[in-house]
N, C-alpha and C positions, 0 to 999 in steps of 0.2 A: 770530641764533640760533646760541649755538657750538655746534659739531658734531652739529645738527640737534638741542639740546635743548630745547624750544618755553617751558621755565620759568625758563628761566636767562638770564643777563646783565643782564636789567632791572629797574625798581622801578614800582608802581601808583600812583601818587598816590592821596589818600583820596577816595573815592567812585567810580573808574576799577574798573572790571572785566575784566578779560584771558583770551579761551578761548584755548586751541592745543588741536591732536590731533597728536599723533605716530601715526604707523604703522610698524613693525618687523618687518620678514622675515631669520631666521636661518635661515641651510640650516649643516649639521653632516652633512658623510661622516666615517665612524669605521669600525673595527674594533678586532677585539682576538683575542689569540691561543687557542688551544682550551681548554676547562675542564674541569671534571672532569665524567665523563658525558657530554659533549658532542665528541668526539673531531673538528672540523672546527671553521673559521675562522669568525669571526662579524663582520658585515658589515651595514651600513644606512645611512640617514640618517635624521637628527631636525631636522623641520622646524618652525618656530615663528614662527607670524603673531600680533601684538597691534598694538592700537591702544590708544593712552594717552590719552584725552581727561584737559584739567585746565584749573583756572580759576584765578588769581590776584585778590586782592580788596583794593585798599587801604584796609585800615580807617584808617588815618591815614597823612600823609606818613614816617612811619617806618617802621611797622609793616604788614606784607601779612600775608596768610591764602594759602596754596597748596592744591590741594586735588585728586588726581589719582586716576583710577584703570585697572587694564590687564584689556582683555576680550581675551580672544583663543584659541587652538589651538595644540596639540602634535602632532604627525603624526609618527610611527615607522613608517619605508619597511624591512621586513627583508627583505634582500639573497640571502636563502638561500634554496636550495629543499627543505632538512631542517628541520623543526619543530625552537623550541626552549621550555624552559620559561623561560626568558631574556629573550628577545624576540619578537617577533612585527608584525604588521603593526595600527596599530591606533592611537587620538587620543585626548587629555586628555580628552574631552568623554565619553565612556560611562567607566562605573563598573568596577572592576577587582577581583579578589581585597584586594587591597592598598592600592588606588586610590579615593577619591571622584572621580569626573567633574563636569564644568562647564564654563562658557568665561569664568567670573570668576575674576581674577584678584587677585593684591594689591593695596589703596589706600593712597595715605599724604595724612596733615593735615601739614602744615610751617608754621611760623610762623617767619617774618623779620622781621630788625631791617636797616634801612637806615642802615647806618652813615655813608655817605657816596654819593648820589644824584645823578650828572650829569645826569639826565632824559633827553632828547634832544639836550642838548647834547654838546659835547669835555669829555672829563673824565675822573672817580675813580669807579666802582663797585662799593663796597665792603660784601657783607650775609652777615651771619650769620642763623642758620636752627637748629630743632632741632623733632624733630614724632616722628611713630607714624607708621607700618608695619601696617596691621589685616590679617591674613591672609584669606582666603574657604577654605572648603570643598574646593576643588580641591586636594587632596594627598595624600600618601601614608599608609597608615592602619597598615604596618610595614615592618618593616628590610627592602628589597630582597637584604641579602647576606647574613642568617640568623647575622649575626655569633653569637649566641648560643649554635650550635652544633647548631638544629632543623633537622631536615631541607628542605631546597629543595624549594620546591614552587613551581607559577607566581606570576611576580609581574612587578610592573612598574618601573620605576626612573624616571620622571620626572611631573610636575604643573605648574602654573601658582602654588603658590603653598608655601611651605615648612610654613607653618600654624605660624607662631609672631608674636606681636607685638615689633615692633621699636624701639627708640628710633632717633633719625634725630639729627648734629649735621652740620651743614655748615658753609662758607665759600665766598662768591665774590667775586674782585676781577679786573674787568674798566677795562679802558680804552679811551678812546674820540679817535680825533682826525681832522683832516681828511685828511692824507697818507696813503696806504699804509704798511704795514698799517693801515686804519681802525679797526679792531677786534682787542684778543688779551688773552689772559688765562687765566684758568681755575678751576676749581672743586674743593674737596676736600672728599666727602664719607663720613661713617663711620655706618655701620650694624651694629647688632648686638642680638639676640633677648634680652628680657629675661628668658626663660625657655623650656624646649624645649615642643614640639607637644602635646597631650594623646595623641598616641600616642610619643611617647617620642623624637621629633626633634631635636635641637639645631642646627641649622645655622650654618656660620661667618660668623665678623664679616667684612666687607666693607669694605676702603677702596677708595675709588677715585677718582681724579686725575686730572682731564683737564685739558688746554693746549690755546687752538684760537686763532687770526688768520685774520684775513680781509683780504681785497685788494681794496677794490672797482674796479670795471671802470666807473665813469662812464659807462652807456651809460643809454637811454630807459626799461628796464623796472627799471632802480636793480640792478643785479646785481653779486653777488660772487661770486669761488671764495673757499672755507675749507679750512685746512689742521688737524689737531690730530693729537692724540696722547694716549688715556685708558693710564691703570696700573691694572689692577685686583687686589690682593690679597685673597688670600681667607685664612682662618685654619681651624686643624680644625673639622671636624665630626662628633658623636657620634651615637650610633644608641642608646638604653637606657645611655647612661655608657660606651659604646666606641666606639674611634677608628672611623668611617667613613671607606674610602676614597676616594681623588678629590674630598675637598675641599679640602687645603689648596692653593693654587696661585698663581701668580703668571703676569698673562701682558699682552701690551702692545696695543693697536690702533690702528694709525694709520689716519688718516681722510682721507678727503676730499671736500668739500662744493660742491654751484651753489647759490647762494639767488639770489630775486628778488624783487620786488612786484609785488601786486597791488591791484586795488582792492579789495578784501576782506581783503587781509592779505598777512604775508610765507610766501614761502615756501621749505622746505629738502630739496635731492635729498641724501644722505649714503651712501657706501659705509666702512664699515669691514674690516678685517680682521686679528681676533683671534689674536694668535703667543702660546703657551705657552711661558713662558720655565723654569718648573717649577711639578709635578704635570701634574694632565691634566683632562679633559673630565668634570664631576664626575657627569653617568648612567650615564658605563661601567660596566662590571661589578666591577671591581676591582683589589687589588696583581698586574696581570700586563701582557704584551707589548700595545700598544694605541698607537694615533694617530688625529690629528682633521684633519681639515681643514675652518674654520668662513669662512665669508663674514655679513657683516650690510648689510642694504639699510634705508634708513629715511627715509620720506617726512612733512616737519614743516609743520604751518599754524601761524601765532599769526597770530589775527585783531586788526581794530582796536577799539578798546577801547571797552565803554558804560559811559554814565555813570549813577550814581545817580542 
């Protein structure tokens, strides 16, 4: 699994079935410097649990079916003991001025082409990929930053789902062999909204680039450490045809992973952490003084596979 991703590196053979669940815990400390009306420092964390269950499905030795989706929580811990209309104490799951609540999340269909399929053995694997993005319910229902120039009134600035459909292209090419590294490679995928939100969202296109090897440790329970490295670039994002702040960004995460066997499957402990190399944390409040400090913890199964 590189860098605890339960759908990547492998291929199904046809009539082979593959589940994994990922689980995801992001903690985000921020602040940002005072606003207008708001004469004092603003301060919290945004915490964010999801769980990714997904199934791979080989319809033919070439061709797989992916199929995944993310349930989970947004938790906003506000830091202050002065009220703001800004932020507040409060989770993705209840509904908001601005907000739809839920704890679904977005799904995606992916469809790969196995270009080049070492199975289990040492080898080349090489797949191309392209699918949809379907949004759910959970998002925002207008502009958190009033860009348009209407008075600020409460709202909330984050969701579990941007509420746009996405088209999905990927690449992965991974390699396999007996020696250390046994496993390295990695994946390049590009995402972007074929159209903004029905409330007037456009959110940025998304590449992102991970590199991950692994070492294995030849010990009883089949264990490896894994090393990687994802690039995530983001591109602008609009709000009604205007620039939104805090999305365009660029920032790096390097990782590091235990996996192991079981008789149920494999499994992946993953610590990440997210450096902003530029822009910033895209819930803040906007163009002013702010920083983040983001940790990600991420616990992966991919079980063994039924047959048709």
């Amino acid at each position: 699994m590189p860098v605890g991703e339960t759908d990547k590196g492998f291929g199904a053979k046809k009539g082979l079935l593959y589940y994994g669940i990922q689980s995801s815990y992001t903690y985000i400390d921020w602040w940002h410097d005072p606003i207008k009306n708001e004469p004092f420092k603003h301060s919290g964390t945004l915490k964010t649990f999801v769980v990714r269950p997904s199934f791979i499905y080989g319809i033919s030795n070439k061709l797989n079916l992916m199929m995944s989706s993310n349930l989970g929580l947004r938790s906003m811990n506000w830091n202050q003991a002065k009220s703001s209309i800004h932020h507040r104490s409060e989770t993705s799951s209840s509904n908001f001025h601005n907000a739809n609540g839920g704890i679904l999340g977005d799904s995606k269909i992916i469809l790969r082409y196995l270009a080049k399929d070492a199975g289990d053995g040492n080898g080349i694997r090489l797949y191309t990929g392209t699918g949809i993005t379907i949004p759910s319910k959970n998002q925002l229902t207008s502009d958190p930053f009033f860009l348009n120039g209407d008075n600020v009134k409460e709202h909330r600035h984050f969701s579990l789902s941007n509420g746009t459909y996405n088209y999905n292209i990927e690449t992965q090419l991974y390699f396999k062999r007996s020696a250390n590294p046994t496993f390295f490679g990695g994946f390049i995928l590009y995402e972007k909204p074929f159209t903004e939100s029905k409330y007037g969202y456009l959110p940025p296109a998304n590449l992102n680039i991970a590199l991950s090897m692994i070492y294995k440790r030849f010990d009883n329970i089949d264990s490896s450490i894994g090393y990687g490295l994802n690039i995530l670039s983001t591109s602008q994002g609009y709000w009604n045809n205007i620039p939104a702040p805090n999305t365009k960004s660029m920032s790096i995460s390097p990782s590091l992973s235990y996996l192991f066997g079981t008789s149920f499957g494999a499994i992946a402990l993953n610590i990440q952490k997210p450096i902003f190399i530029d822009g910033s944390f895209a819930s803040n409040e906007g163009d002013i003084k702010q920083a983040t400090n983001v940790w990600q913890f991420t616990v992966s199964l991919r079980g063994i596979p039924f047959n048709n």
